[in-house]
N, C-alpha and C positions, 0 to 999 in steps of 0.2 A: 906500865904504871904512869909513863909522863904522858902514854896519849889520853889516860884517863883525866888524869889530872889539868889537861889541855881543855879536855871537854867538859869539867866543872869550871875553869877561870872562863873559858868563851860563854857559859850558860850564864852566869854572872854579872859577865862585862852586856850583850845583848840583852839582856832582864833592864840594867840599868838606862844605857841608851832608848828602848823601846818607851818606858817607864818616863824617860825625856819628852819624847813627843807627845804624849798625853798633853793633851792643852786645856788646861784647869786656870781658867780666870775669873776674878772675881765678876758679880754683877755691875754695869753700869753704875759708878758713884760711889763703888765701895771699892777702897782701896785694900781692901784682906782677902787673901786668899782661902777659897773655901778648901774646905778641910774632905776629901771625898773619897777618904783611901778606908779600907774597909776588911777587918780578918773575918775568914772562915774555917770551918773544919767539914771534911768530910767523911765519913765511915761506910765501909759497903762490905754484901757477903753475896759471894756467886757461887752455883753450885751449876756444872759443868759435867755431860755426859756426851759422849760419840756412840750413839746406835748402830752407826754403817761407817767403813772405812771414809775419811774426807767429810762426813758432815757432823756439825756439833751443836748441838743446843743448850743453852747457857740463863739460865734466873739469876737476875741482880734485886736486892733490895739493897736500897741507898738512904741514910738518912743525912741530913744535911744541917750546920746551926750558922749561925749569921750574925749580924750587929754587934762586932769583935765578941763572936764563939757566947753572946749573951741572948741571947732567944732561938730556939728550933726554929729552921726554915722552913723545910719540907719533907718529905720521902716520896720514893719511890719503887716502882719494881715495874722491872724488865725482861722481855722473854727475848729471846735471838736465836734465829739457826745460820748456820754461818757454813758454808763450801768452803773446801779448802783443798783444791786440786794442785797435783805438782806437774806444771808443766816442760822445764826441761832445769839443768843441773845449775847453770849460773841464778836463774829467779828462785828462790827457794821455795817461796809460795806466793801464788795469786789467790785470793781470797772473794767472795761476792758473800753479802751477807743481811738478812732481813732483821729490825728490830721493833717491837710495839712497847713504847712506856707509859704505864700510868701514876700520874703525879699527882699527891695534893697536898696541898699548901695552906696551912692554916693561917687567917688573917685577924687577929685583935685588937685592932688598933680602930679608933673611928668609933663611928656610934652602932655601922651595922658590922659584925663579928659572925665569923662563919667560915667554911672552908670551901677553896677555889678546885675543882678536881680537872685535870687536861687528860688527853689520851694524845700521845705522839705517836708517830711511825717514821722508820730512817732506810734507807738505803743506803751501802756501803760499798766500794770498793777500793781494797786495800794490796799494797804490794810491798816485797820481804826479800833484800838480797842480803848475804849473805858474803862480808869480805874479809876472807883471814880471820882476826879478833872481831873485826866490826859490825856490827847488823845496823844497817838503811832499810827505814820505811817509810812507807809513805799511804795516806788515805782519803779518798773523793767520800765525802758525806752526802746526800741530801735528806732535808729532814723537813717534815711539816706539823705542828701543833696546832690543835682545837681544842675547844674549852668543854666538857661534858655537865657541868654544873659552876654557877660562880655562886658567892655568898648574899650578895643580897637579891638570890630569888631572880636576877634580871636572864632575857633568853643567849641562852648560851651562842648562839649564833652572832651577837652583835661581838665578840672576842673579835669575831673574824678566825682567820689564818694565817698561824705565824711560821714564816718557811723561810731557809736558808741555806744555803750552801758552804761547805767545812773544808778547808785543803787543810789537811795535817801532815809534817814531814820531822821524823827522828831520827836518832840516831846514838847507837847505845855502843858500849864499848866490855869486853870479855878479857875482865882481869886475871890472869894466872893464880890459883892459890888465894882469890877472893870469893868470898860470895856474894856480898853485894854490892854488883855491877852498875855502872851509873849509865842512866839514861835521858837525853834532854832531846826535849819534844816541841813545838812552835805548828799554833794551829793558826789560821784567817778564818775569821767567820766572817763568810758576805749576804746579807740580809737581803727577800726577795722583796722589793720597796712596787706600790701601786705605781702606774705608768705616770710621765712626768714626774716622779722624786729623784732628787741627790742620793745614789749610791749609800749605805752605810753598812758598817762593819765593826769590828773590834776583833784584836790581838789574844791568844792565852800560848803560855809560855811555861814550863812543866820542868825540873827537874826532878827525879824518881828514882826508886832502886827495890831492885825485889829476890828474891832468894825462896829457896824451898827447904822448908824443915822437914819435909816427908815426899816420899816417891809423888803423890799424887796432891798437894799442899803447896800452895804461892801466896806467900805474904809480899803485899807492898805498900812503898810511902814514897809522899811526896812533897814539895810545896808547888806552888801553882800562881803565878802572877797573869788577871787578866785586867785590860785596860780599853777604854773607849774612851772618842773627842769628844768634841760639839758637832751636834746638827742641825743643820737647816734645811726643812723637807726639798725648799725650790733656790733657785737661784736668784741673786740679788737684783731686785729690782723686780720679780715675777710674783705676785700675791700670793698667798695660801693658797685662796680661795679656789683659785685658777686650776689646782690641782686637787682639790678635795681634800687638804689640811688643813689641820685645826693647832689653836696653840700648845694644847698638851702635846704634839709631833716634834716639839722642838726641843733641845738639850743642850740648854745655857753650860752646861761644864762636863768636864773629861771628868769620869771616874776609874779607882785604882780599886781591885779587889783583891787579897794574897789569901792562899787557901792552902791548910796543913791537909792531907788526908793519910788514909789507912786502910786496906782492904785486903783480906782474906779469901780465897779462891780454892776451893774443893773438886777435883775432878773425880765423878764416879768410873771404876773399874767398866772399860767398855767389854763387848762380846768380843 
């Protein structure tokens, strides 16, 4: 119980600290700080089957709402098959796993209204030890997004391709005589930037907990703090131009995002 309780006050105090560096300055000549902290909620329902010992394939539809829980953002749905071989007694499982999402995103705002549809693909590689009470894991993402339709009619091609790189690292703890178990999770996201740009990135930061009301049934919740600085595509004193940026590349202030979610998980009786 205190080591639980260890890893709800560290998820806390590191939520906080993180939530510090965010650097959120007002514009040149205004002395207010802009306001850029922002709730969401998220809901999802997976239905989950093992055809062959070690491989699983898994449907997510996700629906998402935004601008503090007052406008629908998006949905989605996900297919994934996922390897799950045991390669010896200390790593519990190494995992390799393929994912394709298609999202769309209703946009009303503006004078042209319409819906933006993407198609993603992810590559995965995850790892599961296994210590006493404890479970350590940890996960390589890479992931690429294209635009399949945007709203006003323009070619889907000029989105471009948005790719990046995920390190994820958790770490949950297995209460005696509890069910639901706390787990805090800390992702990097490192964004693939055209040649010549400044690195960028942003933080998400998860505490969660989930439980089974039925043999094959996983309910979970969480909240979810994620946050990004400022950026400037090039180095000071190096033009945009020089590197094929434009001024909408830049991001005068750090935003804060906090995110309730809820999801349900059904596993079919495998063969």
């Amino acid at each position: 119980m205190r080591a639980a309780r260890g890893i709800l006050v560290f998820g806390l105090c590191l939520a906080s600290y993180v939530q510090a560096q965010v650097v959120i300055n007002p514009p040149p000549g205004n002395d207010t700080v802009s306001d850029t902290s922002e709730w969401r909620a998220w809901s999802s329902l997976t239905l989950a089957w093992k055809p062959v010992k070690r491989i699983q394939c898994a449907f997510t539809q996700q629906a998402r709402w935004a601008d503090d829980l007052t406008s629908f953002d998006r949905h989605f749905q996900q297919l994934e098959l996922e390897w799950d071989p045991k390669w010896n007694k200390l790593v519990e499982a190494h995992s390799l796993s393929f994912g394709i999402r298609h999202t769309s995103k209703p946009d009303n705002r503006g004078e042209v209204q319409g819906v933006d549809r993407y198609l993603r693909w992810q590559l995965d590689y995850g790892l599961n030890l296994g210590l006493a009470r404890w479970e350590v894991s940890g996960r390589v993402r890479y992931q690429r997004q294209v635009a399949l339709a945007l709203k006003d009619g323009a070619d889907p091609n000029s989105f471009g391709r948005k790719e990046a790189f995920r390190f994820k690292g958790s770490v949950g703890y297995n209460i005696q005589g509890w069910k639901l178990d706390p787990e805090f999770a800390v992702e990097r996201f490192a964004l693939v930037q055209p040649e010549g740009w400044e690195p960028d990135g942003s933080w998400r930061m998860r505490l969660g907990t989930s439980f089974k009301p039925g043999k094959r049934q996983k309910l979970k919740a969480f909240i979810q703090w994620d946050g990004e600085g400022q950026y400037f595509p090039t180095e000071v004193g190096v033009p945009l131009a020089a590197v094929g940026a434009g001024i909408d590349d830049i991001r005068e202030h750090g935003a804060v995002e906090w995110t309730v979610g809820f999801g349900w998980r059904y596993r079919f009786k495998s063969p």
